[in-house]
Each structure stands twice: as C-alpha cells, then as structure tokens.
C-alpha positions in Angstrom: 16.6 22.0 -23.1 16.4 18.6 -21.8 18.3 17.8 -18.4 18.2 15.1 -16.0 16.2 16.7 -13.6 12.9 16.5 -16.1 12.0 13.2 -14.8 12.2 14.3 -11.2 10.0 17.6 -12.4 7.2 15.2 -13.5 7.0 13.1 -10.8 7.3 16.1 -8.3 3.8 17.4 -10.6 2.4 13.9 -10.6 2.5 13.1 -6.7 1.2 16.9 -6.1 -1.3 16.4 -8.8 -2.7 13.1 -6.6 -3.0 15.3 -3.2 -6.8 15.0 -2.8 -7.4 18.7 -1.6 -8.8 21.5 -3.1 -5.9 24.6 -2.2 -3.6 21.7 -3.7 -5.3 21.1 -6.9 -5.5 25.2 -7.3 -1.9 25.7 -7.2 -0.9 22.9 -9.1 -3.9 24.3 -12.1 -2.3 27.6 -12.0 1.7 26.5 -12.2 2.9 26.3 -15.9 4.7 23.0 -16.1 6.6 23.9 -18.8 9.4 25.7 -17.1 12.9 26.0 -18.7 15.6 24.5 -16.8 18.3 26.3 -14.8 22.4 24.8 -14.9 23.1 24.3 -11.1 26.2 23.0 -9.3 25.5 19.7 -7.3 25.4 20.8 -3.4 24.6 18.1 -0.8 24.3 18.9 2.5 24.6 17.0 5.8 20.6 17.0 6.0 20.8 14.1 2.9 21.8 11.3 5.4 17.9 11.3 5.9 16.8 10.7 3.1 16.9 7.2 2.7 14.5 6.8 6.0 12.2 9.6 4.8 12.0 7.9 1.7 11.2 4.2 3.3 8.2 6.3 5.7 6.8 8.3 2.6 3.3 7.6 1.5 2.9 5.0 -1.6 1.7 7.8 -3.8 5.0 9.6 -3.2 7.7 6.4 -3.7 8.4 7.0 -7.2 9.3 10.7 -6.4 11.0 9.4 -3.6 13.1 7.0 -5.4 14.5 9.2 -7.4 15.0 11.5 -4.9 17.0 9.5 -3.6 19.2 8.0 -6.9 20.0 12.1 -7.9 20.4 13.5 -4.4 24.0 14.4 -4.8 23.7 15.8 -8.0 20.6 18.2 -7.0 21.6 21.8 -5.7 19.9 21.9 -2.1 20.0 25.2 0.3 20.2 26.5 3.7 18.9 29.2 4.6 20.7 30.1 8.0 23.9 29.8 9.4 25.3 28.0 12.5 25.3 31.3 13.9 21.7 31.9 13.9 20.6 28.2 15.4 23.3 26.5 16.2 25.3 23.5 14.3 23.0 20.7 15.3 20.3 23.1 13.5 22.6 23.3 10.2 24.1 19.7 10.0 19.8 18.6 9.8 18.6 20.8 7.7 18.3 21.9 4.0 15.9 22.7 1.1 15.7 21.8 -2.3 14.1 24.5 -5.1 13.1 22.5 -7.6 11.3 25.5 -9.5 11.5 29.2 -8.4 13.7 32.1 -8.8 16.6 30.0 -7.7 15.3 26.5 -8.6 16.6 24.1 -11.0 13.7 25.2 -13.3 13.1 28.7 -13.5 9.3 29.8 -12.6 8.8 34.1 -11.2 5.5 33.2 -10.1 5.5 30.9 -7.5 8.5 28.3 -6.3 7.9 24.9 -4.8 10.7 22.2 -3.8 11.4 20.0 -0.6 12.3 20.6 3.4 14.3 18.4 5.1 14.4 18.8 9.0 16.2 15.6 10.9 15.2 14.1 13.9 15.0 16.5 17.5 14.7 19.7 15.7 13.0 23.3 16.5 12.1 25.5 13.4 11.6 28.4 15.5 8.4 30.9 14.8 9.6 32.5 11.3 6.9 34.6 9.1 6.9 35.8 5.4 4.9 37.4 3.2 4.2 34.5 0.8 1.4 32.0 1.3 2.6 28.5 2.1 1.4 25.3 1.3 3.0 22.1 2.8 2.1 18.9 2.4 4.3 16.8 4.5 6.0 13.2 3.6 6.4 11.7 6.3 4.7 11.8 10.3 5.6 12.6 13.6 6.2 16.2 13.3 4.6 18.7 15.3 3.4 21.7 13.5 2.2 25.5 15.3 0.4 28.0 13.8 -0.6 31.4 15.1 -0.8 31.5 18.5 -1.7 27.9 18.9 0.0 25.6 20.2 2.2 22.2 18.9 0.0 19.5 17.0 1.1 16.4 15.4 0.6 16.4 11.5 0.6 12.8 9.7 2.1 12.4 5.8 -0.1 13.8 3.4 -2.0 16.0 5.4 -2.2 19.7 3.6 -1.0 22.5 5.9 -1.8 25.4 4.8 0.0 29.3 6.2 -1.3 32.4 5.3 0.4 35.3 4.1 2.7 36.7 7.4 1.3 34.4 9.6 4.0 32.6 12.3 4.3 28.9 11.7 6.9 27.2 13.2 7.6 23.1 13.0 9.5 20.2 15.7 10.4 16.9 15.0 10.6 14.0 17.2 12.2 10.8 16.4 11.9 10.4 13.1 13.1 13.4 9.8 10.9 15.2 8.3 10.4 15.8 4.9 7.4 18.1 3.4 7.0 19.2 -0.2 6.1 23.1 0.1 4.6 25.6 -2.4 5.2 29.4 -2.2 2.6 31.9 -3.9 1.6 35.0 -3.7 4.6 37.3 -2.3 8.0 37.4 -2.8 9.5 34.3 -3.8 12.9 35.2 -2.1 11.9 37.3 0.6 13.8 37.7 3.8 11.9 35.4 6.5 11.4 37.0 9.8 12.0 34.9 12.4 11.8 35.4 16.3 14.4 38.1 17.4 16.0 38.1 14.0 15.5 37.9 10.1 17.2 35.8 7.9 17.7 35.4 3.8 15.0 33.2 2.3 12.8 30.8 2.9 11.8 27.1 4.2 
C-alpha cells in the first residue's frame, strides 16, 4: 500500500544510511526497509512549534528529511510518553516523539522501532532506563547528554550516542530544541521505561 508517509520513510533511511559510524551502518543493514504501512490519525502536539528552528540548525545531510518533516508535521501521529502529572506541564507542552516504524509506528516493523524526539528549549529528561539498546543520533546541538554515573556533556548534531541495554541516560537542553533521530533494538520495543522514583509507559 502506498501512503504519503513513503517519501518521508526514504529519506528517514537515506540520512541514517549517510551517518559515517559503524553501530549506525549495523542497524540500518539489519532493518528491512520494506515495511507495510500502518493508518494513523494526525496528532500534533505543542512540541511541533520547534520544528521549524530545529529544522533551520539540522545538519545539510539531514535538510531534505527535515523539509518534509516539516511540510507533513500535522498530519504525522506524534506521542508522549508521560503525563503533566509525572513532570510537570512545561515538561509536556515541549515534548513529543514521532514512531516512524515500530510496533506503534506509521510502518509496522516487530524488530526494532526508530522515529524522532523532540525536547524544547530549558528542559530535564530525567534519568529513565529500559531494556532496549538505544542509538541516537542527534539533529541539532547544544544539548547536554549523561550517561551512567557520569556526569552532563554537551553533544553536537550528528554525533552517535550510543545506550546500552538498562543503562540510565538522561538528556538537558539549553537554549535552543532538540531534536535526535533514535533507534531501539534489542528488547522490548514498548517496554515500560523506568525512570527515577517512578515508571512510566514507553519510550523516548
């Protein structure tokens, strides 16, 4: 079946298939591209009022993702995690995911589910853990990323960051959005997160 999101599914695989690193080009060798496609309902979120200045910082590689990113964002089915009761509204009203393939993605795929995070500017993604390994590979700077027991370290656009199975990961913004493209293998692809003093329903 043919859908408008097919375009947006091949440039998702072409930018991830340009990321010079080895863990990257593993993934994207082992994902079956040919996926069938899922009937969503649209479901913008607040988080989508960053999209336009994540898409203007995004690396060159990633601008024709990015502009259509941008052209279907309102028709795209995007996802929250957590409720206002869990980090407050500030938390909610910047934040959101989009599954482009997974379990609950617009394409279906039971082996591994990879889509886009958005986080806007000032924002804690406290410690969370799951038992799925992680691959990010963020679009735009000026984010600071923790892993393990380290501590905060800025990450720039591009750079591969790469989280275990059950290890605690946890990002912060600064003054600008982030957005990250993410991969899930390995676990549970809709596994309750455990995050500091309490577990929530999903995933980044």
């Amino acid at each position: 079946m043919t859908t408008k999101f097919d375009e947006l599914l091949r440039r998702f695989h072409a930018y991830l298939a340009s990321v010079d690193d080895a863990l990257v080009r593993d993934a994207v060798a082992r994902i079956g591209w040919d996926m069938p496609a899922r009937a969503l309902k649209p479901r913008p979120l607040g988080c989508l009022c960053h999209l336009d200045r994540a898409a203007d910082l995004a690396p060159m590689a990633a601008k024709p993702l990015m502009q259509l990113l941008v052209q279907q964002r309102n028709d795209l089915h995007w996802g929250q995690t957590y409720s206002e009761a869990d980090f407050g509204k500030d938390f909610i009203d910047n934040y959101g995911w989009l599954e482009m393939f997974g379990t609950r993605g617009h394409f279906a795929n039971d082996q591994v589910a990879a889509g886009l995070l958005i986080l806007g500017p000032d924002i804690v993604y406290p410690d969370h853990h799951h038992v799925a390994e992680e691959i990010y590979v963020p679009l735009t700077g000026g984010t600071e990323w923790r892993m393990g027991e380290g501590g905060f370290h800025m990450r720039e656009a591009g750079e591969v960051i790469h989280h275990a199975s059950n290890v605690n990961h946890a990002m912060r913004t600064g003054g600008e959005a982030l957005l990250a493209l993410y991969i899930w293998r390995g676990g549970p692809l809709a596994q309750k997160s455990t995050v500091t003093g309490t577990a929530a329903q999903g995933r980044d």
